[in-house]
BALOGU-955339 format. One line per field, with one value per residue (C-alpha): residue in three letters; residue number from 1; x, y, z. Coordinates in nm, 4 decimals, decimal comma, always signed. Each point is the difference from the previous one (the first is absolute). Layout:
aa = [Ala | ...]
i = [NUM | ...]
xx = [X | ...]
yy = [Y | ...]
zz = [Z | ...]
This chain:
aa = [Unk | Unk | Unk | Unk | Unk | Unk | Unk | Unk | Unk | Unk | Unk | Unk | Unk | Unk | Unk | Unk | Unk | Unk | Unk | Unk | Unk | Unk | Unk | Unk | Unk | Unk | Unk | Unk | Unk | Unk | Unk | Unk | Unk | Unk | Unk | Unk | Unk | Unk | Unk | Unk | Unk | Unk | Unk | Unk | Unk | Unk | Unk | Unk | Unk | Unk | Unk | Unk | Unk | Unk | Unk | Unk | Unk | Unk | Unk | Unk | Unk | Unk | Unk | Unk | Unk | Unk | Unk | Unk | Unk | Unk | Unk | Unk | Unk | Unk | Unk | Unk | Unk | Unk | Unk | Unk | Unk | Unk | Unk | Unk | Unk | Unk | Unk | Unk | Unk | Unk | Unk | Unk | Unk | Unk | Unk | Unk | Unk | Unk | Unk | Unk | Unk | Unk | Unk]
i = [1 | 2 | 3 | 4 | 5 | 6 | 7 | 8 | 9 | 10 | 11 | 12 | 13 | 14 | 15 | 16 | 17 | 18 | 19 | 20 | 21 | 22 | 23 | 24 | 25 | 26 | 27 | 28 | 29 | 30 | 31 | 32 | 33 | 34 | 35 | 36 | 37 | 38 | 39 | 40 | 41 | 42 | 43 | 44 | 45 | 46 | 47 | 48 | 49 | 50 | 51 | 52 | 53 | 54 | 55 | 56 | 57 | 58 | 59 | 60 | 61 | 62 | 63 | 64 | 65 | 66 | 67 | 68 | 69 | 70 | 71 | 72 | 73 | 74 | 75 | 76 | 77 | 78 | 79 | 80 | 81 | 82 | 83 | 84 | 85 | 86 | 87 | 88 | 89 | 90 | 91 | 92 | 93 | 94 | 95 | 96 | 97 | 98 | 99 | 100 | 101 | 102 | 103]
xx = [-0,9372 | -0,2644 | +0,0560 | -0,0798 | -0,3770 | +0,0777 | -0,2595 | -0,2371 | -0,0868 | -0,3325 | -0,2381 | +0,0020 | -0,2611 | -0,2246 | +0,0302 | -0,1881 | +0,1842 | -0,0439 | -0,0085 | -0,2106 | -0,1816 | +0,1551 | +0,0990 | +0,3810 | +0,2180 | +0,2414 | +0,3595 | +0,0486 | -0,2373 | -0,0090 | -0,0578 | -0,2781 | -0,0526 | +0,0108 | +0,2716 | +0,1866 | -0,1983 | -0,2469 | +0,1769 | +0,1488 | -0,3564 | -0,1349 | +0,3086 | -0,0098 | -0,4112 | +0,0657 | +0,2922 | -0,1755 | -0,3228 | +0,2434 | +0,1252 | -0,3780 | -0,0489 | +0,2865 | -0,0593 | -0,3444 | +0,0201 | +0,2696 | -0,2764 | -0,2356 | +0,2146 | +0,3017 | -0,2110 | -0,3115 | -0,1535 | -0,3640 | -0,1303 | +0,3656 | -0,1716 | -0,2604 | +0,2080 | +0,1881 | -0,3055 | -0,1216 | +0,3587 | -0,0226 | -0,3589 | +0,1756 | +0,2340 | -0,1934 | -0,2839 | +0,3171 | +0,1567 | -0,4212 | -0,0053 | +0,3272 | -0,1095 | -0,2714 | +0,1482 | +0,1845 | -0,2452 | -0,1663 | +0,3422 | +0,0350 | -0,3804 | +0,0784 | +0,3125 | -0,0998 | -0,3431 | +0,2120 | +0,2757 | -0,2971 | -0,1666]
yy = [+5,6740 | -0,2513 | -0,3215 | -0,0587 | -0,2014 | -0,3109 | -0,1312 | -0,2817 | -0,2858 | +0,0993 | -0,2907 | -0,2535 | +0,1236 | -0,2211 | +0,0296 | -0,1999 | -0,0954 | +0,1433 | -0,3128 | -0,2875 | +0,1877 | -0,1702 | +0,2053 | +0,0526 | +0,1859 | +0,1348 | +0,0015 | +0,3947 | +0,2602 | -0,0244 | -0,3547 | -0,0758 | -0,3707 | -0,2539 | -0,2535 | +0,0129 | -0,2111 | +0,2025 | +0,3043 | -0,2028 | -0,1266 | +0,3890 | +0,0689 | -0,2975 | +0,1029 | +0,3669 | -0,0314 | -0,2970 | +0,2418 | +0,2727 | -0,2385 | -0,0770 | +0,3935 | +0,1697 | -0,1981 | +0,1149 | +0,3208 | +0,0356 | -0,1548 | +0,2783 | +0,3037 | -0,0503 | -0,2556 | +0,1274 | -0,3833 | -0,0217 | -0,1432 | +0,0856 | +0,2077 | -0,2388 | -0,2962 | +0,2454 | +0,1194 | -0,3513 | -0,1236 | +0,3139 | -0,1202 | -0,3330 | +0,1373 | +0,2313 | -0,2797 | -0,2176 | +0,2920 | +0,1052 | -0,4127 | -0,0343 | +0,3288 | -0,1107 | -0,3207 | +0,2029 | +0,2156 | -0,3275 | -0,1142 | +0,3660 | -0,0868 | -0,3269 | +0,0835 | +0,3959 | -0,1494 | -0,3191 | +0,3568 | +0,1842 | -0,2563]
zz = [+3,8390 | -0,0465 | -0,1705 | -0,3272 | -0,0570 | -0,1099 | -0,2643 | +0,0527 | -0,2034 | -0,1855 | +0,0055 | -0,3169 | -0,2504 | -0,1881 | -0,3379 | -0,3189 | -0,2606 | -0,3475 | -0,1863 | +0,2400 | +0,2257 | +0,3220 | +0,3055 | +0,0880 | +0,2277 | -0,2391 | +0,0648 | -0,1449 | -0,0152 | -0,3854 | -0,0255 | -0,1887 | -0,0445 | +0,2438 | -0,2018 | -0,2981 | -0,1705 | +0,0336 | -0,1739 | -0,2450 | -0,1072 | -0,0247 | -0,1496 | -0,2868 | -0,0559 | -0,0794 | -0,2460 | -0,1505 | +0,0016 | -0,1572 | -0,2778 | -0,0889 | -0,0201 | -0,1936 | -0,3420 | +0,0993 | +0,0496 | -0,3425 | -0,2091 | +0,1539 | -0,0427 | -0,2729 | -0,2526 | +0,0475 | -0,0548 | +0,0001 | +0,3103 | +0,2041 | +0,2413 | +0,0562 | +0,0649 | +0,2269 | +0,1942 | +0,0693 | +0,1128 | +0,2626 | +0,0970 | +0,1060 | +0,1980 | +0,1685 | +0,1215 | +0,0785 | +0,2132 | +0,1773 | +0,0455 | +0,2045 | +0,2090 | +0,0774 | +0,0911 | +0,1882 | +0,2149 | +0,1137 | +0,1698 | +0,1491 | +0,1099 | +0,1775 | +0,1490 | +0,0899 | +0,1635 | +0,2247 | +0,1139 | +0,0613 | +0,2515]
């Protein structure tokens, strides 16, 4: 009989977090930001983003108020440039820390 393999450490991975951008070694393999305050900030935006859409989206589809669909079209344009702004923020930290690795 041979002896069972034990299992090795796998190296730390570098991970970004989902809300600032920064590099982080995360602590589980689902983590995905590097602090809570971090998640709780994501967190706060998208239910305060939600609370902005649902009276939005009511006005659109159950009162059928002139202009509803507008007004929600232009609050999803703001979140969308908001959301390509902080990616992009975001792929320039990957650069810069990706490029010093890479060295």
């Amino acid at each position: 009989m041979t002896a069972p393999l034990a299992r090795l450490p796998r190296p730390p991975r570098l991970a970004y977090c989902r809300e600032c951008g920064q590099p982080f070694y995360p602590r589980r393999h689902d983590q995905a930001f590097c602090v809570d305050a971090c998640r709780r900030k994501r967190n706060d935006r998208e239910r305060s983003q939600g609370r902005t859409a649902l009276p939005l989206i009511l006005a659109w589809r159950l009162e059928r108020k002139p202009g509803a669909l507008g007004a929600l079209t232009r609050f999803a344009d703001e979140v969308a440039d908001g959301e390509r702004k902080r990616r992009r923020e975001h792929a320039a930290i990957r650069e810069q820390v990706e490029g010093r690795v890479g060295r």
